[in-house]
Biopython code that builds the backbone (N, CA, C, O; Angstrom):
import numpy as np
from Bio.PDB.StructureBuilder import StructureBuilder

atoms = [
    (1, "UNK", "N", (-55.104, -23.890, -25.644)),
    (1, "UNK", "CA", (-54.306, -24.686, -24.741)),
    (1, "UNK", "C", (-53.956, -25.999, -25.438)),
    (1, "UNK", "O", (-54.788, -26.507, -26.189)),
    (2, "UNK", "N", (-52.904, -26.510, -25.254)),
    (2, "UNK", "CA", (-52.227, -27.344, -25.916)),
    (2, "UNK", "C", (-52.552, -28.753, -25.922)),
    (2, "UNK", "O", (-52.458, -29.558, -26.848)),
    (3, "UNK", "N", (-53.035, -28.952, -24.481)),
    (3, "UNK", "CA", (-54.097, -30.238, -24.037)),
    (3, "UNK", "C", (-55.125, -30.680, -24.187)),
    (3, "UNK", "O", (-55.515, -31.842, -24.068)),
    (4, "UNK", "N", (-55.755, -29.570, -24.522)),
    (4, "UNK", "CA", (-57.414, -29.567, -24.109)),
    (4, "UNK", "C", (-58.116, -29.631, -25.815)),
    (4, "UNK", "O", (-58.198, -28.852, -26.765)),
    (5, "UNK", "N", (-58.597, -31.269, -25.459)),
    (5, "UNK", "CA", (-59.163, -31.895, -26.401)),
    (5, "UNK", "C", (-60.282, -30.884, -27.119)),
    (5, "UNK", "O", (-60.311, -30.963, -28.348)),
    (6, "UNK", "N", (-61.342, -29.806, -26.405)),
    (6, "UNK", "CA", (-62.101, -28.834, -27.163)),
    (6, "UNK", "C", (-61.437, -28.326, -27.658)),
    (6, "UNK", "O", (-61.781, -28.290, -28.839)),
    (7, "UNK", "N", (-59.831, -27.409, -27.360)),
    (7, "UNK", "CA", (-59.472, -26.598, -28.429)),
    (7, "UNK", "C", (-58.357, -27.383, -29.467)),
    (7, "UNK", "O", (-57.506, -26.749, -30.091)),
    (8, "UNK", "N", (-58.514, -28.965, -29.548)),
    (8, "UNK", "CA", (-57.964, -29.619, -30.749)),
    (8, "UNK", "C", (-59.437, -30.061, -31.447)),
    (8, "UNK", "O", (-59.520, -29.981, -32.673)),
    (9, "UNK", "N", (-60.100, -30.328, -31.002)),
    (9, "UNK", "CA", (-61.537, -30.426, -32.185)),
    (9, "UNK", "C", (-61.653, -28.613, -32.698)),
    (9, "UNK", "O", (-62.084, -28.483, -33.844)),
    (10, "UNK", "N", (-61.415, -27.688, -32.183)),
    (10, "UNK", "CA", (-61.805, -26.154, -32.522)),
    (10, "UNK", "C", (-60.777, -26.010, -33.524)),
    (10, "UNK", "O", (-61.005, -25.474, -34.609)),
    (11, "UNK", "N", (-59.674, -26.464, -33.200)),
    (11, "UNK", "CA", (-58.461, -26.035, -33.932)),
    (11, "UNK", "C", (-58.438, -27.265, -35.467)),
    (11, "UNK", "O", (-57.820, -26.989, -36.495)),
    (12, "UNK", "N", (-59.115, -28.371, -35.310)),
    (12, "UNK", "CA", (-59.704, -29.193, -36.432)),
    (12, "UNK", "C", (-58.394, -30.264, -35.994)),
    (12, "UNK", "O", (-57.811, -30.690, -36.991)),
    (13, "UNK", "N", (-58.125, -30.507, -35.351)),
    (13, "UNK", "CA", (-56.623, -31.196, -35.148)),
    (13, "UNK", "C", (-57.441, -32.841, -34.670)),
    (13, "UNK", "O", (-56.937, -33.816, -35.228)),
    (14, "UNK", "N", (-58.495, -33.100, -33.807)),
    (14, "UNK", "CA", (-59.150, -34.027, -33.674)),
    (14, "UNK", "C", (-60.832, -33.615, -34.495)),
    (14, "UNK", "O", (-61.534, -32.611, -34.608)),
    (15, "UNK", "N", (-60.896, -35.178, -34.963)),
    (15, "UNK", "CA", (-62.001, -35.079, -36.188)),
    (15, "UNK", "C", (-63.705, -35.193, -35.268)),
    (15, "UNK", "O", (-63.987, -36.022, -34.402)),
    (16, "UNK", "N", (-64.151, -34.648, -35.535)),
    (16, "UNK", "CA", (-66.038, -34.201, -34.651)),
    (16, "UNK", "C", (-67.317, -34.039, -35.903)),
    (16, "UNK", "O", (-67.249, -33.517, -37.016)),
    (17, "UNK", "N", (-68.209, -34.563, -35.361)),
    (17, "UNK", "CA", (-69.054, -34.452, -36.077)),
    (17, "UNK", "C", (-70.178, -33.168, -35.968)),
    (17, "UNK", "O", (-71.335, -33.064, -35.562)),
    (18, "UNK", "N", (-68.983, -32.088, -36.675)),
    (18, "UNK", "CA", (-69.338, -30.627, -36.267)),
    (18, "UNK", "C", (-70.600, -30.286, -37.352)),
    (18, "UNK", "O", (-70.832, -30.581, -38.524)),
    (19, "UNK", "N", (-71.122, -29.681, -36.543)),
    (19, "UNK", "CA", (-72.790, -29.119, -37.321)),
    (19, "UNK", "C", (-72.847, -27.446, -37.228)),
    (19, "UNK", "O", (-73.454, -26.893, -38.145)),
    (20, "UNK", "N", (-72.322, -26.691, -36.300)),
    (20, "UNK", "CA", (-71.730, -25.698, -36.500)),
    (20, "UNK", "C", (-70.857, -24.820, -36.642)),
    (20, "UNK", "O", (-70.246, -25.396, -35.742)),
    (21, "UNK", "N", (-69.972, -23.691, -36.988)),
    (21, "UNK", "CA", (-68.715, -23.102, -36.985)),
    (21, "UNK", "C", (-68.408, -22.077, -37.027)),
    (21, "UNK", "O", (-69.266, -21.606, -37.773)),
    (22, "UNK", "N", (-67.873, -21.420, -36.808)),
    (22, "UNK", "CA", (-67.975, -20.016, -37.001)),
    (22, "UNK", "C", (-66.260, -19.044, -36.515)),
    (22, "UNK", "O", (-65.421, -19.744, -35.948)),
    (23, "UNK", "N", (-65.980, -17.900, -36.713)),
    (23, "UNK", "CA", (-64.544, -17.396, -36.305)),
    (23, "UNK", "C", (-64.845, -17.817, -34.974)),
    (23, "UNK", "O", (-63.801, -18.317, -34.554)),
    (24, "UNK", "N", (-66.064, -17.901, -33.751)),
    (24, "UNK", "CA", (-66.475, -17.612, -32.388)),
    (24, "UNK", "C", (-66.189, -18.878, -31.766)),
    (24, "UNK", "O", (-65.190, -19.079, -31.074)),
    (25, "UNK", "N", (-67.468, -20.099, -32.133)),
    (25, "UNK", "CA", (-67.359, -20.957, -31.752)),
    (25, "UNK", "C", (-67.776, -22.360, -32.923)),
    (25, "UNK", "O", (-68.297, -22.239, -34.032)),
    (26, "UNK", "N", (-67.434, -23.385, -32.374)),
    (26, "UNK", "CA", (-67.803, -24.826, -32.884)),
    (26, "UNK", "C", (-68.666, -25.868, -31.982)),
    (26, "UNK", "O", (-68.451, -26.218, -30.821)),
    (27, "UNK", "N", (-69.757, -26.275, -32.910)),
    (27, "UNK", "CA", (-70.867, -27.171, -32.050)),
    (27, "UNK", "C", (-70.759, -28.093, -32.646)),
    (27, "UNK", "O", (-70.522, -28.005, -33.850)),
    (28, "UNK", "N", (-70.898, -29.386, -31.988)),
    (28, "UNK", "CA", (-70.633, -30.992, -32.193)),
    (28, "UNK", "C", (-71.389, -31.326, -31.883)),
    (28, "UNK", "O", (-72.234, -30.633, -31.315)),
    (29, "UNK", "N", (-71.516, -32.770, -32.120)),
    (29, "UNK", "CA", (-72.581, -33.648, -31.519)),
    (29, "UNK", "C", (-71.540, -34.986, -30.541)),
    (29, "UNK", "O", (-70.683, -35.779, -30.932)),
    (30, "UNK", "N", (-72.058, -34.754, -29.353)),
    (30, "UNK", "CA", (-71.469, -35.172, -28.617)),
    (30, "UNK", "C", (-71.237, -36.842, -28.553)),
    (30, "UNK", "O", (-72.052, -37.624, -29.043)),
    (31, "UNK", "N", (-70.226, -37.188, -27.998)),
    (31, "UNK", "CA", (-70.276, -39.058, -28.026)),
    (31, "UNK", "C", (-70.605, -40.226, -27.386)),
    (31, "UNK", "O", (-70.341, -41.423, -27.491)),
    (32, "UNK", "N", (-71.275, -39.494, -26.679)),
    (32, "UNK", "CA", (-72.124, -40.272, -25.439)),
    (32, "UNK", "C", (-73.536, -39.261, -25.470)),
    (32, "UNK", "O", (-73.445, -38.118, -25.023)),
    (33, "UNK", "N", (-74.251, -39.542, -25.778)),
    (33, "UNK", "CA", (-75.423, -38.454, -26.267)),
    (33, "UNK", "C", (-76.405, -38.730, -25.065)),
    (33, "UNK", "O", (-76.621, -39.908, -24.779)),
    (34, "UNK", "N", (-77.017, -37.727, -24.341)),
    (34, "UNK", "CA", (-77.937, -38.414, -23.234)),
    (34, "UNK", "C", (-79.265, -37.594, -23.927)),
    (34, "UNK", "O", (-79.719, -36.732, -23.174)),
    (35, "UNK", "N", (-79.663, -37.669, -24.680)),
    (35, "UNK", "CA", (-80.963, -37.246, -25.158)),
    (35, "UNK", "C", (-80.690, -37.530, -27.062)),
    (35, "UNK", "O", (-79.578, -37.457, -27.584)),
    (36, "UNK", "N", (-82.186, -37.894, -27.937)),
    (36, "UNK", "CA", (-81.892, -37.992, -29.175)),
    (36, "UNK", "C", (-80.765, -36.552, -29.758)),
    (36, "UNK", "O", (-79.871, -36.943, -30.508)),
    (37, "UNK", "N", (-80.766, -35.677, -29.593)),
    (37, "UNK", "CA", (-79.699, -34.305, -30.182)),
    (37, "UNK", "C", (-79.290, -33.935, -28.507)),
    (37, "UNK", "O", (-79.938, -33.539, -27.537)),
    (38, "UNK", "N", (-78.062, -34.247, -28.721)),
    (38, "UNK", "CA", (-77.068, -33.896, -28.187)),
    (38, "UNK", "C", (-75.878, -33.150, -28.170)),
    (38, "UNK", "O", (-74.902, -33.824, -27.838)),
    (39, "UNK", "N", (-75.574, -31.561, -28.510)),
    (39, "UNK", "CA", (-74.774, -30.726, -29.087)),
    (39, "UNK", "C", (-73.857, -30.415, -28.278)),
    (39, "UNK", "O", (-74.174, -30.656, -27.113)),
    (40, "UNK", "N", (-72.642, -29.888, -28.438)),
    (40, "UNK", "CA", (-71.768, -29.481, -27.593)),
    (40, "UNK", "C", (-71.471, -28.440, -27.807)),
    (40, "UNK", "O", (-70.330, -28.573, -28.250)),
    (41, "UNK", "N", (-71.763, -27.138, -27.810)),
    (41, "UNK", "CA", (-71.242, -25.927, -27.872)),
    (41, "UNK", "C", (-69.833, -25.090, -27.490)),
    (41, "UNK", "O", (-69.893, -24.393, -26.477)),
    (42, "UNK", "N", (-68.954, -25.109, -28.011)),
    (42, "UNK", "CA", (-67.749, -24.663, -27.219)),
    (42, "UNK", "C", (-67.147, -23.095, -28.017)),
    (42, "UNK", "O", (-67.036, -22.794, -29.205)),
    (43, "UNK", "N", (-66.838, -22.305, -26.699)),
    (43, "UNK", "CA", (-66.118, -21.291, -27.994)),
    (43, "UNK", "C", (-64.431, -21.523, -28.592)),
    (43, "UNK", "O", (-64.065, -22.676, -28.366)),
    (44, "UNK", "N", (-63.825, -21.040, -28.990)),
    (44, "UNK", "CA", (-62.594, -21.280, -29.824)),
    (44, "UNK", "C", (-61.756, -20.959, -28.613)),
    (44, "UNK", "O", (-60.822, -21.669, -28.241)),
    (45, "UNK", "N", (-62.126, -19.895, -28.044)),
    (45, "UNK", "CA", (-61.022, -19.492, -26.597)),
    (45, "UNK", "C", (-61.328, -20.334, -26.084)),
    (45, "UNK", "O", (-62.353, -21.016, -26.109)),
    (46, "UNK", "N", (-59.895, -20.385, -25.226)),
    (46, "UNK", "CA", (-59.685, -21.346, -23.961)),
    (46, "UNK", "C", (-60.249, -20.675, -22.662)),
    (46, "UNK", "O", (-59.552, -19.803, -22.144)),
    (47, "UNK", "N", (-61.303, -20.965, -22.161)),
    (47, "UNK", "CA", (-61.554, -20.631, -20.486)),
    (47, "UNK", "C", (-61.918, -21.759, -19.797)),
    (47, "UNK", "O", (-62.994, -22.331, -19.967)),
    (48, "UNK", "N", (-61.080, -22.097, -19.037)),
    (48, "UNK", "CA", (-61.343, -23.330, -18.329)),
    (48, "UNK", "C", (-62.301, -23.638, -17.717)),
    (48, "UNK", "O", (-62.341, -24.867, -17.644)),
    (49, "UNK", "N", (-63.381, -23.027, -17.062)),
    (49, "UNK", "CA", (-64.385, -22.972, -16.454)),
    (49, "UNK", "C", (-65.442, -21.677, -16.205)),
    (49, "UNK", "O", (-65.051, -20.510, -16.219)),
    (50, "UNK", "N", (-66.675, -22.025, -16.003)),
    (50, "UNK", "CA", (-67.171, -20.995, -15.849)),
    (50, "UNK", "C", (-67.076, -19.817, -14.916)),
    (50, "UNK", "O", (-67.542, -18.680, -14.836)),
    (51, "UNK", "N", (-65.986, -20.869, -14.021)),
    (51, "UNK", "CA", (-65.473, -19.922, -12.992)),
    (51, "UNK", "C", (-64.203, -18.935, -13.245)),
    (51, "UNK", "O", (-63.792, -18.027, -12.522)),
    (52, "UNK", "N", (-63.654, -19.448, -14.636)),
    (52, "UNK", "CA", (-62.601, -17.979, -14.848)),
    (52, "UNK", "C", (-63.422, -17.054, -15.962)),
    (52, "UNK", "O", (-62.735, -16.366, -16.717)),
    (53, "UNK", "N", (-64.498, -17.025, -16.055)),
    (53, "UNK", "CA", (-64.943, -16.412, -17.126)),
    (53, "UNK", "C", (-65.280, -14.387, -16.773)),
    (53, "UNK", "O", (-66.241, -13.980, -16.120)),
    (54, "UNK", "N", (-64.588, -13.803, -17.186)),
    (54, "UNK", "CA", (-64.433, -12.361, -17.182)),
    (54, "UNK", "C", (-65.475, -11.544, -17.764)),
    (54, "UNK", "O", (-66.200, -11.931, -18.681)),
    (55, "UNK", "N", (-65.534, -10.449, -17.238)),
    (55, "UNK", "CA", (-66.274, -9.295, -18.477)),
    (55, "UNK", "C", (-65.944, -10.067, -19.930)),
    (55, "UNK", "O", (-66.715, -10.746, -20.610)),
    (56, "UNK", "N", (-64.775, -9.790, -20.134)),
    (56, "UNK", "CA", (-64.330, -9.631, -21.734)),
    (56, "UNK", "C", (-64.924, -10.591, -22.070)),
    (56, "UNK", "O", (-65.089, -10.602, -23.289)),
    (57, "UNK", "N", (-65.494, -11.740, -21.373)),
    (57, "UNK", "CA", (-66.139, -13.043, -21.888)),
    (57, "UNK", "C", (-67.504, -12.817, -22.400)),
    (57, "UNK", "O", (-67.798, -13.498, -23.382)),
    (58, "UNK", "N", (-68.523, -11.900, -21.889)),
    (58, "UNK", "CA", (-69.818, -11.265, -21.921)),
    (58, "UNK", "C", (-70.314, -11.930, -23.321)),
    (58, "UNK", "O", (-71.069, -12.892, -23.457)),
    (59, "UNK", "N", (-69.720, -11.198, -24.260)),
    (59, "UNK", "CA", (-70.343, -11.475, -25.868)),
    (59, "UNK", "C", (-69.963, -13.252, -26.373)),
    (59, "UNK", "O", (-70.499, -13.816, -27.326)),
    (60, "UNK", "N", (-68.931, -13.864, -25.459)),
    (60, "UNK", "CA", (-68.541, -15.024, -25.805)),
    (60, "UNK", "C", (-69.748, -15.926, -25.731)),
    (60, "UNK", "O", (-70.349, -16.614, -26.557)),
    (61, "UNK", "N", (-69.921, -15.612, -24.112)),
    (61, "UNK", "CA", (-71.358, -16.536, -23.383)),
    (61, "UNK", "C", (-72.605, -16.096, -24.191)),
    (61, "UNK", "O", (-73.433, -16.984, -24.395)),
    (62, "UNK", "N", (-72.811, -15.122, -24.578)),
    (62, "UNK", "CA", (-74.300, -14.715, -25.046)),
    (62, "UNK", "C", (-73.914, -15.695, -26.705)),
    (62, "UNK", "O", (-74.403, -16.730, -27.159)),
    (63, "UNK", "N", (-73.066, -14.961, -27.111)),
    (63, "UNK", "CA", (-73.313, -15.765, -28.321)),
    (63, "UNK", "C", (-73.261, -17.292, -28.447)),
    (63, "UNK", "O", (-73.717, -17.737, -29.499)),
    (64, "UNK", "N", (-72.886, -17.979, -27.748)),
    (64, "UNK", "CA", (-73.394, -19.622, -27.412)),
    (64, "UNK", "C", (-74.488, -20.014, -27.039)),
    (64, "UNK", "O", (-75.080, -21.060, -27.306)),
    (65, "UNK", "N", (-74.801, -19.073, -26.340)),
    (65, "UNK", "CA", (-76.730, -19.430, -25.926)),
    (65, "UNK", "C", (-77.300, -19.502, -27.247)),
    (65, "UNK", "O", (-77.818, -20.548, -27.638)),
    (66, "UNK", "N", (-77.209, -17.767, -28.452)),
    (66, "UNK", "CA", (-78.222, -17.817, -28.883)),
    (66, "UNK", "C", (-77.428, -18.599, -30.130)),
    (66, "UNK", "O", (-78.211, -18.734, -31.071)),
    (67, "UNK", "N", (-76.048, -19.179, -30.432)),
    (67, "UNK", "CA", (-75.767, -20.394, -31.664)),
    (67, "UNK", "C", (-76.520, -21.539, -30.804)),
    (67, "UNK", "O", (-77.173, -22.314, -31.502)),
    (68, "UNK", "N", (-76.545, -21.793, -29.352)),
    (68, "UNK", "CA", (-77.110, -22.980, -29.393)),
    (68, "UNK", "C", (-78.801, -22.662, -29.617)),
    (68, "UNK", "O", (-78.912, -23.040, -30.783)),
    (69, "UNK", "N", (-79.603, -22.392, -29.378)),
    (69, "UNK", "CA", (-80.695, -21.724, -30.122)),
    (69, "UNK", "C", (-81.350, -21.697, -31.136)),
    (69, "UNK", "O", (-82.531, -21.927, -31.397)),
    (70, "UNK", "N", (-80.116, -21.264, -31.942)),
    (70, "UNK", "CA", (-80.155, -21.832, -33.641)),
    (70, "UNK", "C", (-80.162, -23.078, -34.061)),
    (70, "UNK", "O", (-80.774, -23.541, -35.023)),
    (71, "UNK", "N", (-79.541, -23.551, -33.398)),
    (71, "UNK", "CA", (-79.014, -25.561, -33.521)),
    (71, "UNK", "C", (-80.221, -26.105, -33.242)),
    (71, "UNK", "O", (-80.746, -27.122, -33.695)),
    (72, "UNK", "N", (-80.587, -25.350, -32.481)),
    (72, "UNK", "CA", (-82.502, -26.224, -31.922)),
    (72, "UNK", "C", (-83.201, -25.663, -32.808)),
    (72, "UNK", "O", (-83.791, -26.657, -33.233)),
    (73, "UNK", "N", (-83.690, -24.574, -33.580)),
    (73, "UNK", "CA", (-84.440, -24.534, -34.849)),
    (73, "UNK", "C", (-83.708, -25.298, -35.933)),
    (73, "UNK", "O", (-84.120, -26.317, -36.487)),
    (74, "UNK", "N", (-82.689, -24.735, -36.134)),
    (74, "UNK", "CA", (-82.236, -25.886, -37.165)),
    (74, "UNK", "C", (-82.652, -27.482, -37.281)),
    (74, "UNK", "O", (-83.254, -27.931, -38.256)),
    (75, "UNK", "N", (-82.199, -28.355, -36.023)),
    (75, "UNK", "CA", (-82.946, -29.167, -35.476)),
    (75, "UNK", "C", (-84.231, -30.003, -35.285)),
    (75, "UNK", "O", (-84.522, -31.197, -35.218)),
    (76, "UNK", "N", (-85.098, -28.359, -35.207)),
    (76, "UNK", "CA", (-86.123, -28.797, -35.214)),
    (76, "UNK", "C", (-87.357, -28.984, -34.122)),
    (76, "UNK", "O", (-88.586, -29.053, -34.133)),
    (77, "UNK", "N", (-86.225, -29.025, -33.137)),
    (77, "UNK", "CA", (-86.883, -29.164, -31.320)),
    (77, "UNK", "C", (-87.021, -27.923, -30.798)),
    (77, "UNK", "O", (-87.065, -27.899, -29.568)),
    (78, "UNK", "N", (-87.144, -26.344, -31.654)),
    (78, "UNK", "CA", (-87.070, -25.410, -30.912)),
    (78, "UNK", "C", (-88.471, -25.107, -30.312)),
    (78, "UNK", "O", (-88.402, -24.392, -29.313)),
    (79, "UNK", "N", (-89.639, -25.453, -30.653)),
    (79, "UNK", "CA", (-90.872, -25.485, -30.375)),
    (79, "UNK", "C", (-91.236, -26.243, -29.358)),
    (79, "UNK", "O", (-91.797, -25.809, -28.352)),
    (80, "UNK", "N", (-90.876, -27.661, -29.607)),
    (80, "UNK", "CA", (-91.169, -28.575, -28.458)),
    (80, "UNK", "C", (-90.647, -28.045, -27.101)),
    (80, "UNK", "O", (-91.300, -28.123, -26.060)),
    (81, "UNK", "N", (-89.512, -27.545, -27.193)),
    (81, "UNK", "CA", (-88.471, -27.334, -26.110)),
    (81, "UNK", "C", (-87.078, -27.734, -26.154)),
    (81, "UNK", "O", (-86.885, -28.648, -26.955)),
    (82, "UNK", "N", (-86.104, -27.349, -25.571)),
    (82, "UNK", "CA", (-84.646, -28.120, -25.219)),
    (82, "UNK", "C", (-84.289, -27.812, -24.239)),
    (82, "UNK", "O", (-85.064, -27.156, -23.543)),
    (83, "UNK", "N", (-83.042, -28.118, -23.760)),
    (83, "UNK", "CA", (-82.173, -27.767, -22.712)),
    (83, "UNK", "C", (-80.891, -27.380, -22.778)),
    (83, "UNK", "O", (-80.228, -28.088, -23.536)),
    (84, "UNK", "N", (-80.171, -26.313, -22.137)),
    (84, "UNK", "CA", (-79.251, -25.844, -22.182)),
    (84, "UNK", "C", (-78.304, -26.214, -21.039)),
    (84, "UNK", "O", (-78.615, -25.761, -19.937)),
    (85, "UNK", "N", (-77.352, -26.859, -21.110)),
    (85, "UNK", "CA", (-76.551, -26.708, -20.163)),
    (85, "UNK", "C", (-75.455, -26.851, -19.505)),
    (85, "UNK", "O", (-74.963, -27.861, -20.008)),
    (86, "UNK", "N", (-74.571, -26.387, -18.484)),
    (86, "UNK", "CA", (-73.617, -25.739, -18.475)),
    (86, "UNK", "C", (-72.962, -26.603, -17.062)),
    (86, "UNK", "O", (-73.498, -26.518, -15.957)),
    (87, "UNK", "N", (-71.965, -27.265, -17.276)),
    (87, "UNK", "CA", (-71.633, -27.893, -15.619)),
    (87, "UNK", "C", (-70.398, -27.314, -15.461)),
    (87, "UNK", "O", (-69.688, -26.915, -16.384)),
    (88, "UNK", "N", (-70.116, -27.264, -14.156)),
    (88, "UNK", "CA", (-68.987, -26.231, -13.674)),
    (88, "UNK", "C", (-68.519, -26.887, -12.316)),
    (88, "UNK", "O", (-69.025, -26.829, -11.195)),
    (89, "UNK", "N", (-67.347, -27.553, -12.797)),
    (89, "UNK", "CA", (-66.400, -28.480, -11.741)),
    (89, "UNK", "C", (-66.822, -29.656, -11.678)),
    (89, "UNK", "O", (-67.797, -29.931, -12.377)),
    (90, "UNK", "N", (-66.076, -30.953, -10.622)),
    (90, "UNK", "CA", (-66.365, -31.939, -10.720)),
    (90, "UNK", "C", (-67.700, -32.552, -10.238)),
    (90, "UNK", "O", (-68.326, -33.483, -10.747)),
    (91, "UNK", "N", (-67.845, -32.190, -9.696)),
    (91, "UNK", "CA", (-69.000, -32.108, -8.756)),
    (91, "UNK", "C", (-70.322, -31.816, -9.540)),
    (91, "UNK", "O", (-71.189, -32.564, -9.089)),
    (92, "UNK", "N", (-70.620, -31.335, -10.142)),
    (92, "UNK", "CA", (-71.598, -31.076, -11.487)),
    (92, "UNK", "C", (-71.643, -31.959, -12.839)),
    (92, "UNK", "O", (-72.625, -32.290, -13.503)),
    (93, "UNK", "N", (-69.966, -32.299, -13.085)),
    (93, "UNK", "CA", (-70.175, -33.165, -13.756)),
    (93, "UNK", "C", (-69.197, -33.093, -15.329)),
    (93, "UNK", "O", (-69.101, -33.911, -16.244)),
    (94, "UNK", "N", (-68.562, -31.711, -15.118)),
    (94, "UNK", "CA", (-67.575, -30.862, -15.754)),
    (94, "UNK", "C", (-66.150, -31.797, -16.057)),
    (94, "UNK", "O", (-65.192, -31.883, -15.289)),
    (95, "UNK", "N", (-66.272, -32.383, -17.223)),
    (95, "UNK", "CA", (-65.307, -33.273, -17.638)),
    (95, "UNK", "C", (-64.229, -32.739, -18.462)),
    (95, "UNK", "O", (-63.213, -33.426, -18.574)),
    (96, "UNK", "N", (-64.295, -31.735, -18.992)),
    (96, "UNK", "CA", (-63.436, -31.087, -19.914)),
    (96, "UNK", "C", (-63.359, -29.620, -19.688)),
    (96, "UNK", "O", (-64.376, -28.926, -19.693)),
    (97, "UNK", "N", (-61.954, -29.050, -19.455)),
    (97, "UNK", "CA", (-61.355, -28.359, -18.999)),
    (97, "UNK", "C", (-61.494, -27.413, -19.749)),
    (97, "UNK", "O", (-60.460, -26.975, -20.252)),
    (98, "UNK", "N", (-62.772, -26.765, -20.093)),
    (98, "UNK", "CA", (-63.185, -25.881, -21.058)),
    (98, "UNK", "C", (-64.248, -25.413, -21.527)),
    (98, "UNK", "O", (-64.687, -26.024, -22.501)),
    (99, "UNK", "N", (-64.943, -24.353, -21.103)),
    (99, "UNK", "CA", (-66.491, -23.642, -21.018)),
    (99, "UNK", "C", (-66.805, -24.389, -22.593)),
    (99, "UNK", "O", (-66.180, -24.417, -23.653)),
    (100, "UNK", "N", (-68.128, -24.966, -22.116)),
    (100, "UNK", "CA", (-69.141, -25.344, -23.024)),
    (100, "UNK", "C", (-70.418, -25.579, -22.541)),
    (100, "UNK", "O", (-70.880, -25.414, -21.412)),
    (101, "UNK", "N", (-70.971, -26.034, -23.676)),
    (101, "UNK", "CA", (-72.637, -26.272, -22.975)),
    (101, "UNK", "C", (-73.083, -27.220, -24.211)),
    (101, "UNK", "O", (-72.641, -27.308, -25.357)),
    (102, "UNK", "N", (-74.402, -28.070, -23.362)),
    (102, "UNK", "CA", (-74.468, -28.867, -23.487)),
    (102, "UNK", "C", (-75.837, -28.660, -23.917)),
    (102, "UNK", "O", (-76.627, -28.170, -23.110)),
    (103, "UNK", "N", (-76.290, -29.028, -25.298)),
    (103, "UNK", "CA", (-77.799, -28.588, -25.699)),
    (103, "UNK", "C", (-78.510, -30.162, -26.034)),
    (103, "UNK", "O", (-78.144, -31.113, -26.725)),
    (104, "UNK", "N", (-79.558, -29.931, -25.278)),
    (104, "UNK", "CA", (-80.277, -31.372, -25.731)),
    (104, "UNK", "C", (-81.509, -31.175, -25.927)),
    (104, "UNK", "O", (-82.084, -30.177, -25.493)),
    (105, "UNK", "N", (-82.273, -32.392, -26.824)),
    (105, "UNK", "CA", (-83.864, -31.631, -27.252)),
    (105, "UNK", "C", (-84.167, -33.140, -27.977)),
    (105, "UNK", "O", (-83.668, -34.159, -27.500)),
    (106, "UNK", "N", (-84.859, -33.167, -28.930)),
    (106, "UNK", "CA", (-85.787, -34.496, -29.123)),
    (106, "UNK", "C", (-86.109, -35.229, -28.672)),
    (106, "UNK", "O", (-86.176, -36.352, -29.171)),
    (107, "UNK", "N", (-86.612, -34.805, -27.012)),
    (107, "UNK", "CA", (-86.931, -35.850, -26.250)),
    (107, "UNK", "C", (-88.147, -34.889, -24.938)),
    (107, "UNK", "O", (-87.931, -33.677, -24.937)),
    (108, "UNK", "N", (-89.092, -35.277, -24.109)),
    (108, "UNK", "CA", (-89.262, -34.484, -22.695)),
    (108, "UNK", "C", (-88.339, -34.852, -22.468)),
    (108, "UNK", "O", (-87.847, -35.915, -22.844)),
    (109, "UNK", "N", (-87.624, -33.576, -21.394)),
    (109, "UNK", "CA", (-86.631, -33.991, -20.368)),
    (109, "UNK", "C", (-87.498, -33.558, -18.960)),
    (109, "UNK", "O", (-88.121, -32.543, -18.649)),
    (110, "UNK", "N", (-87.294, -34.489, -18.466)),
    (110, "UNK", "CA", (-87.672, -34.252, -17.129)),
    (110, "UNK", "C", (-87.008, -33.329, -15.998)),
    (110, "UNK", "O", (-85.973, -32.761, -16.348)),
    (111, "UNK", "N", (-87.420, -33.120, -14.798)),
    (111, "UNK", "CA", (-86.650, -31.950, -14.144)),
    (111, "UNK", "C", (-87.271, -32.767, -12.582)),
    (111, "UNK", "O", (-88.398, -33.242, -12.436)),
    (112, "UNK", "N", (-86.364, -32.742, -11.745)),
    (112, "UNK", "CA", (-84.746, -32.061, -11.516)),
    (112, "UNK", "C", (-84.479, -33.215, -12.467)),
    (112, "UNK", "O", (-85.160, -34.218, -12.683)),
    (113, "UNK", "N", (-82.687, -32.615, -13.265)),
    (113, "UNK", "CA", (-82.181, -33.494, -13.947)),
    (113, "UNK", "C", (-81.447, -34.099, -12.798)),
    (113, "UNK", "O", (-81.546, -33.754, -11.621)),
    (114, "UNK", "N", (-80.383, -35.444, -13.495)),
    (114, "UNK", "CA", (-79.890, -36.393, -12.344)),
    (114, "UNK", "C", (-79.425, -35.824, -11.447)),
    (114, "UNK", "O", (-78.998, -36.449, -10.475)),
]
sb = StructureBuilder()
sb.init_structure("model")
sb.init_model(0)
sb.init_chain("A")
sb.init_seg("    ")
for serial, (resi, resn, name, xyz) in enumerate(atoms, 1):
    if name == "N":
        sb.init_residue(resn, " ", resi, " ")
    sb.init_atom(name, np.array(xyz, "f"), 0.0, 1.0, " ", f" {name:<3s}", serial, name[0])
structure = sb.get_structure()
């Protein structure tokens, strides 16, 4: 989509301080970080929300869990723990018009989050 700032960092058109890549997806480190590692997981397709996400999406979503996964061994925090996660509309907290997730770790996080 032509707007949507994830698929101009995916498409390399805006510059990110990308740590992963792949034909699938691209993980960043986000710019307002709410924990020490703060990743942004996004895939290369455009789905606006988790709410248009289809069958055909199946292998999209799995494979972001387990690249974000990797990012936390890589990392380093896969032992301690992290967090995965995923906001969907405004109301959650869903700022960008485009399935991602949000991995955080070098820190306890406490629960319920905000």
């Amino acid at each position: 989509m032509a707007d949507c700032i994830f698929c101009k960092i995916a498409a390399g058109e805006i510059k990110s301080n990308i740590v992963h890549q792949d034909e699938q997806v691209v993980a960043f480190r986000d710019i307002n970080p709410q924990a020490p590692t703060h990743i942004v997981v996004i895939p290369r397709v455009h789905v606006a929300s988790l709410n248009n996400l289809g069958p055909e999406h199946d292998h999209v979503v799995g494979y972001l869990v387990r690249v974000a996964a990797q990012i936390a061994e890589d990392e380093g925090f896969s032992e301690q723990g992290y967090r995965i996660v995923a906001n969907c509309g405004p109301d959650a907290g869903q700022s960008v018009d485009h399935v991602h997730f949000h991995l955080l770790g070098g820190r306890s996080l406490r629960w319920p989050p905000g």
